[in-house]
Structures are given as structure tokens and as C-alpha cells.
C-alpha positions as CSV (number, residue, x, y, z in Angstrom):
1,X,9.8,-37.3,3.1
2,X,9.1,-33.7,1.5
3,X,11.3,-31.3,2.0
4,X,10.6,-28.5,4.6
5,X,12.2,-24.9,5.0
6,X,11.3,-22.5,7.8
7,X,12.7,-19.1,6.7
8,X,12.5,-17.8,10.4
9,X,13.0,-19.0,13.7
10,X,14.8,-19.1,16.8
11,X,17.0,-21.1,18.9
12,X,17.3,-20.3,22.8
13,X,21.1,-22.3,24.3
14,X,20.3,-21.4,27.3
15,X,16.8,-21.7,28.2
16,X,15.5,-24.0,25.3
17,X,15.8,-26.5,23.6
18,X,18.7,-25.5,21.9
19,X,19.3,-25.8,17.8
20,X,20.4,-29.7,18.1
21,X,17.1,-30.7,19.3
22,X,15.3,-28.2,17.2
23,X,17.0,-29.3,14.1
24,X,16.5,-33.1,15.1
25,X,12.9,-32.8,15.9
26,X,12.2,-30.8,12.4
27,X,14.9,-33.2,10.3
28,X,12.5,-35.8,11.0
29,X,9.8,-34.5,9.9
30,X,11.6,-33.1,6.4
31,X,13.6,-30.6,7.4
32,X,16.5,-29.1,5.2
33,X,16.3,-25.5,6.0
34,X,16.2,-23.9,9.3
35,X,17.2,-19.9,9.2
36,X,18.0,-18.9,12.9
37,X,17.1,-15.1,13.7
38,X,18.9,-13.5,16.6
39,X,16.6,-13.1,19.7
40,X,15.7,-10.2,21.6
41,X,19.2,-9.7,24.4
42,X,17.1,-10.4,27.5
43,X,16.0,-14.1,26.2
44,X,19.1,-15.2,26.7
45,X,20.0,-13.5,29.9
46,X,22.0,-10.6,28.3
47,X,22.3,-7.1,29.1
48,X,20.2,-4.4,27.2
49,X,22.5,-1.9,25.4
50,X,25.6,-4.0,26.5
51,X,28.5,-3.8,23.3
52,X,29.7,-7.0,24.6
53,X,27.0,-8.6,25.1
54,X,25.2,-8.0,21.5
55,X,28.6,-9.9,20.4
56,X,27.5,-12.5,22.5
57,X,24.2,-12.5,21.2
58,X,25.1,-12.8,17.3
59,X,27.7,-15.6,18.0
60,X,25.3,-17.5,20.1
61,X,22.8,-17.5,16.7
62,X,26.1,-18.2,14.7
63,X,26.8,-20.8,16.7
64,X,23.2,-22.4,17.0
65,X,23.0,-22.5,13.1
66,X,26.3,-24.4,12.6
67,X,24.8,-26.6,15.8
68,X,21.5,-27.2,13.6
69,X,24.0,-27.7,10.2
70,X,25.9,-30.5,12.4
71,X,22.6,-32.5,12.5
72,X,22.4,-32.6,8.8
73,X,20.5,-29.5,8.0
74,X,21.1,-26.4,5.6
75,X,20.8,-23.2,8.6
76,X,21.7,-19.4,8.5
77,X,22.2,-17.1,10.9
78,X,20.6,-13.6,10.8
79,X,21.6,-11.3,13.1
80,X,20.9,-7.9,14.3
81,X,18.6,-6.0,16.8
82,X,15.3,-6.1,17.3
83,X,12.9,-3.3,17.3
84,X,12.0,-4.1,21.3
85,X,15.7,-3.7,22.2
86,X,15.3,0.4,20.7
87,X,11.9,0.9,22.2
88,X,13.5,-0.3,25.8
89,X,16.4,1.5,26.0
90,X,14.6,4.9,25.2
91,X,12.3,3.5,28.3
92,X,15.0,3.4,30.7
93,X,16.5,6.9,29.8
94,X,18.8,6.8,27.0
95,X,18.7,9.7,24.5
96,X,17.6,9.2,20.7
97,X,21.1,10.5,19.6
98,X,22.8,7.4,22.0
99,X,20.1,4.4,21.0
100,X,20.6,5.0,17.2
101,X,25.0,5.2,18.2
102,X,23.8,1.8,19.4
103,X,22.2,1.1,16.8
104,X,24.5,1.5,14.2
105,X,27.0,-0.4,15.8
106,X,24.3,-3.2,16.1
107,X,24.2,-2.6,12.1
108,X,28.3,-2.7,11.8
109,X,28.7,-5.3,13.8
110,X,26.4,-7.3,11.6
111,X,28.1,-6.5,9.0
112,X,31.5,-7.9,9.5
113,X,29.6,-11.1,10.5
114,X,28.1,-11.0,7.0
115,X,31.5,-10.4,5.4
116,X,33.0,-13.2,7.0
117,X,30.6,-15.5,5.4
118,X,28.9,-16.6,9.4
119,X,25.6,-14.6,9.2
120,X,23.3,-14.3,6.0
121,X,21.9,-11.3,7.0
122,X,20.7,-8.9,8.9
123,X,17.6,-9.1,11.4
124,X,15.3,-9.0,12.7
125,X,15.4,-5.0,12.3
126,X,11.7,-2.8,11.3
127,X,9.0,-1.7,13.5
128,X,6.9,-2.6,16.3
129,X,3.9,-4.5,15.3
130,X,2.7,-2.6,18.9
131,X,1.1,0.6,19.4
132,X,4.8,2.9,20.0
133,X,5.6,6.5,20.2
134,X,7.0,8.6,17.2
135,X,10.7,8.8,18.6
136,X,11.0,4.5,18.6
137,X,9.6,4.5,14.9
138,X,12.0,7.0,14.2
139,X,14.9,5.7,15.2
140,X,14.2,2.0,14.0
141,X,13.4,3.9,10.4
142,X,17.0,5.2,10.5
143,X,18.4,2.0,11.9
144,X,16.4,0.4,8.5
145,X,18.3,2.8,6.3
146,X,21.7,1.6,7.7
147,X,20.9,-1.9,7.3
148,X,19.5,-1.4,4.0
149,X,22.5,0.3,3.1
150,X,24.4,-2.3,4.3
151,X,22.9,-5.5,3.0
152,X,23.1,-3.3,-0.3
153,X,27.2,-3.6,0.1
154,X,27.1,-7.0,1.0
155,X,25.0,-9.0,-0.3
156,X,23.0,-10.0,2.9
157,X,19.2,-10.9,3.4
158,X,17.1,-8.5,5.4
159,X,14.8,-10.0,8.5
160,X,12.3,-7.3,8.6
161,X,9.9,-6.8,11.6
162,X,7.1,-4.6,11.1
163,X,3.6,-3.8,11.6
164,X,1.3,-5.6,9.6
165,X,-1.1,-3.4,7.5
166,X,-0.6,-5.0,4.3
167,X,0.2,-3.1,1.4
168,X,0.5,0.1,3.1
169,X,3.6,-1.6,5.1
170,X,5.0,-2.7,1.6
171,X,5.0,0.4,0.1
172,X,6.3,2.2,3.8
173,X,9.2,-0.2,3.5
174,X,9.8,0.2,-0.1
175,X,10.2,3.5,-0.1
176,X,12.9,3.5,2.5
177,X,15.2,1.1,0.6
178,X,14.3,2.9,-2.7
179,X,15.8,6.0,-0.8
180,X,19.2,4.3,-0.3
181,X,19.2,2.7,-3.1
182,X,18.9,-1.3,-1.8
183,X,18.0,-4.1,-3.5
184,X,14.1,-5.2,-2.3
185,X,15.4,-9.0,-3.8
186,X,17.0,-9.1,-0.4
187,X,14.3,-7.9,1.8
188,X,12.2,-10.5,3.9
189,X,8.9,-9.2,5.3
190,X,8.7,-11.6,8.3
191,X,5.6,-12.2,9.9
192,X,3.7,-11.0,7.0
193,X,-0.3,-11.0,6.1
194,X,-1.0,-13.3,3.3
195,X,-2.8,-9.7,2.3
196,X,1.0,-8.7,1.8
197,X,2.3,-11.7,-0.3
198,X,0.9,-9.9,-4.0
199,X,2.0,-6.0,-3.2
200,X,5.2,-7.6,-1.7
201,X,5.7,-9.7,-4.7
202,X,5.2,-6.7,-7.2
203,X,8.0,-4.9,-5.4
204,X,10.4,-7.4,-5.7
205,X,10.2,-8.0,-2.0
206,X,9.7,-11.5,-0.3
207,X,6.7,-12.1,1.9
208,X,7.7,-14.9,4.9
209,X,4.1,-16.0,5.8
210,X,3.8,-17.4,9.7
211,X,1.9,-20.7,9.2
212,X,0.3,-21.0,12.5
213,X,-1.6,-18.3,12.6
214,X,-5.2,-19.7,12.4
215,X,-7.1,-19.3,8.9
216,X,-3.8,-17.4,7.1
217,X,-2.4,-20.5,6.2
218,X,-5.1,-21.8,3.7
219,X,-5.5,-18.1,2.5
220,X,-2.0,-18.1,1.7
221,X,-1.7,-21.1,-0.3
222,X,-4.6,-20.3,-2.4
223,X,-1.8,-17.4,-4.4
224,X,0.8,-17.7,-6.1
225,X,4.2,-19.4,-4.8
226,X,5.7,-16.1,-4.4
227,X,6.2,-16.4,-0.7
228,X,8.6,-18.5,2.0
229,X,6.9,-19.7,5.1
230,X,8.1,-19.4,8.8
231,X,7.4,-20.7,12.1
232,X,8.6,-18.3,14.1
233,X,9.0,-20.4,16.8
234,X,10.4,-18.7,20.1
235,X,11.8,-21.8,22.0
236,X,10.6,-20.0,24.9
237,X,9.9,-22.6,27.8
238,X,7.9,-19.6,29.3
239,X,5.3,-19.2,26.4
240,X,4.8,-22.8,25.3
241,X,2.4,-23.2,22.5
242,X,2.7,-19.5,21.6
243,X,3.6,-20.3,18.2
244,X,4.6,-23.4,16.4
245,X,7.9,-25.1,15.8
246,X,9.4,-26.2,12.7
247,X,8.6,-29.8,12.8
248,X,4.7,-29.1,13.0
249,X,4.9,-26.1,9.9
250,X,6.6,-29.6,8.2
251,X,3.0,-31.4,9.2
252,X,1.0,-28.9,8.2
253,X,2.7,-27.8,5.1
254,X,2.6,-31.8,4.0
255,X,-0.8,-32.0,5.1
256,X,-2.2,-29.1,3.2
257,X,-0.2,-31.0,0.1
258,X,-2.2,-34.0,0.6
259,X,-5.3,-32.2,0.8
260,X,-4.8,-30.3,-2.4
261,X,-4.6,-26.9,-0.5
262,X,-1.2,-26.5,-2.4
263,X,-0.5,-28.4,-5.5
264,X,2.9,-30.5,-6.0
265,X,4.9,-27.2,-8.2
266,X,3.9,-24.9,-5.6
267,X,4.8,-26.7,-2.7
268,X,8.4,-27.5,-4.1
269,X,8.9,-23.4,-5.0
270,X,7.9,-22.3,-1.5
271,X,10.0,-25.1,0.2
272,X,13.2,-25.4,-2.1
273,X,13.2,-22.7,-5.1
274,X,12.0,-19.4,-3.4
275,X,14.5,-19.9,-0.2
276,X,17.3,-21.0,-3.0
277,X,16.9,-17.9,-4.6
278,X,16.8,-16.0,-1.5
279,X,19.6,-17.2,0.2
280,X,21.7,-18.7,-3.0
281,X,22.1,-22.0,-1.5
282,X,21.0,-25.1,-3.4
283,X,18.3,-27.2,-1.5
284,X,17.4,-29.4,-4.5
């Protein structure tokens, strides 16, 4: 069976499947790398703006990679707060000055997660991808900054959500790590246009291309392997079908190789080399 890596995904313990059956379902169809991306509080029943509770939230994603690594699977947990989480608490009252507090602590609490060797990295942090007043893009700006500051000091891969306006996002995003002086090698545009891959690639950041967004996935496999791919899958009982799991980016992906949509070389370096790299694990 080919190998398959989906550089970003979720896992819901509580209402979902779970990352056992996730990792099950997408191990039989070639699985080897699952990365597991904190969700939004809420998804799991947690409490917005709760200190306690974003603990619980990044050991629940810790806890559902090495769940997913007990079936046989490389997984990493990335873990942080996601843009939603600052454009709701300004909408239930909370200042600027005490959302970015939160913020940072999201960011530092990350952080000793990554230094402790359970979380990869950081995310998914950014911007909406929605229509959002100037005070939320703000503050997730500054919140970038931190985090790029951090995974600078430590080593650890950035999740980045953000809008997607191709290279006019790249060079937005560039420009803020540039400021702090990160390292782009560790920067994952998630959810990102194929339109992105080559001004993302010339930066020295990583594209993560969704592959079941209709008509993206052929465009994308028609560049160069300079790009991971991602499912994105919510394992949200609630939105079925909203996007697809793991085990069907593995048909597809496999599909498109016997099709000659993506040659033999290209399909090994966007399924083993490029997430090696990223992540300096060996999936060979």
C-alpha cells in the first residue's frame, strides 16, 4: 500500500470518532502520518477563555496523537488557539488588552508543551478566513508574532489559519515573521490555494493544500512537490461530509497516482520527504 500523510486534522474524544478509529480507518488505507491540530474549545464542550480548560484542550490533542501512534501510525500534536476563540471572546465583552493576556498564555502554554517534546507545534493560530473587524485581526497579528517568536526558540512547526488570497497572504505572513525574526522553514500555510503553493515555496514557507476541495486537487498536483496535503477533517458528527477524512485523501491521492495526475517522485515527496523535512521525523 502507498504511503499517506495528512499534515492537518482533527480528532474529537468526545463527540467523534476519536483518533483510534481515525487512525484505523486511514492505516488501512496507507496511512503513516496523521498530524492532529487542536480544535476550537467549544467542540469539545469546553469553556471559552477558561485557563483550565485550554489545558484540557492541548492534552486532549496530545493525548489523541499518542492514541493514533498506539495503532501504528507516526502522529503530532499541534496545539494552540484558534482565530474563532479571539474573535468570540471580544463578542462577548472582553477587552483587546485581556483577549491578547489570553492569548499569550495560549502561546506559553504551548510552549512548554513543545519543550517537553508532546506537541510539534503550534496551531492553528492566523486569521479569519471570514469577513472580521480590524480589532480581531489585530490581535491575532500580535498573537502570530508571539508564536512566531516562539516556534523561533523552539524549534516547533507553525499551523497557520488565514485568509486565502494567495500570494498577497504569503507575503502578509512573511512579513510578520521577517519582523521577529522566525524561521518561514517552520511555517505551515494550512488550508492553502494551490495559487499559494509557488509564492509560499519561494519564501521558504510550506503550503498544506486541502485535497477535497473540488477542482484544487488536480490544479495542485500539476506543480511542483513543494507542498504537504491535508484533510482537514473535523470529526464533527454535526457537519458530516463537510470535509473529507484521512482515509479518503489516501484514495484520492492513490487514485490521482494511477491516473498519472502525479507521477511516482512527486507523490513520494509530498507523502514522505516534504513532511520528513517538516517535522524531522523519518517516514521512509
Amino acid at each position: 500500500m502507498l504511503p499517506a500523510s495528512d499534515n492537518h486534522s482533527h480528532a474529537n474524544p468526545i463527540y467523534g470518532l476519536g483518533a483510534k478509529e481515525i487512525a484505523r480507518r486511514f492505516k488501512r488505507q496507507g496511512g503513516v502520518l496523521l498530524v492532529l491540530v487542536s480544535p476550537t474549545t467549544w467542540s469539545l464542550g469546553l469553556r471559552l477563555g477558561s485557563e483550565e480548560d485550554l489545558i484540557k484542550l492541548y492534552e486532549a490533542t496530545i493525548n489523541s496523537a499518542r492514541a493514533a501512534r498506539e495503532e501504528g501510525l507516526a502522529s503530532l500534536a499541534i496545539v494552540g488557539l484558534h482565530p474563532a476563540e479571539v474573535a468570540r471572546l471580544l463578542e462577548i465583552g472582553w477587552s483587546e488588552e485581556r483577549v491578547l493576556e489570553f492569548g499569550r498564555y495560549s502561546v506559553e502554554l504551548a510552549e512548554k508543551f513543545v519543550k517537553k517534546d508532546l506537541a510539534a507545534g503550534f496551531g492553528e493560530y492566523g486569521r479569519p478566513h471570514w469577513d472580521a473587524d480590524a480589532r480581531v485581526i489585530r490581535l491575532c497579528e500580535k498573537m502570530m508574532m508571539e508564536v512566531f517568536e516562539s516556534s523561533r526558540d523552539t524549534g516547533g512547526v507553525v499551523h497557520l489559519h488565514t485568509e486565502r488570497k494567495g500570494a498577497t497572504t504569503v507575503e502578509s505572513i512573511y512579513s510578520l515573521i521577517d519582523e521577529v525574526g522566525g524561521d518561514p522553514s517552520k511555517i505551515v500555510l494550512h488550508h492553502a490555494q494551490p495559487e499559494s503553493v509557488r509564492s509560499a515555496a519561494a519564501r521558504n514557507i510550506i503550503a498544506s493544500v486541502p485535497i477535497g476541495r473540488k477542482g484544487e486537487m488536480e490544479e495542485v498536483l500539476r506543480l511542483d512537490p513543494v507542498y504537504v496535503v491535508e484533510s482537514d477533517f473535523m470529526d464533527d458528527p454535526k457537519r458530516p461530509g463537510a470535509v473529507i477524512p484521512p482515509w479518503t485523501l489516501a484514495k484520492k491521492m492513490r487514485k490521482a497516482l494511477m491516473e498519472g495526475l502525479i507521477d511516482e517522485d512527486s507523490y513520494w515527496k509530498v507523502m514522505v520527504e516534504n513532511p520528513s523535512r517538516l517535522y524531522g521525523i523519518d517516514l521512509a
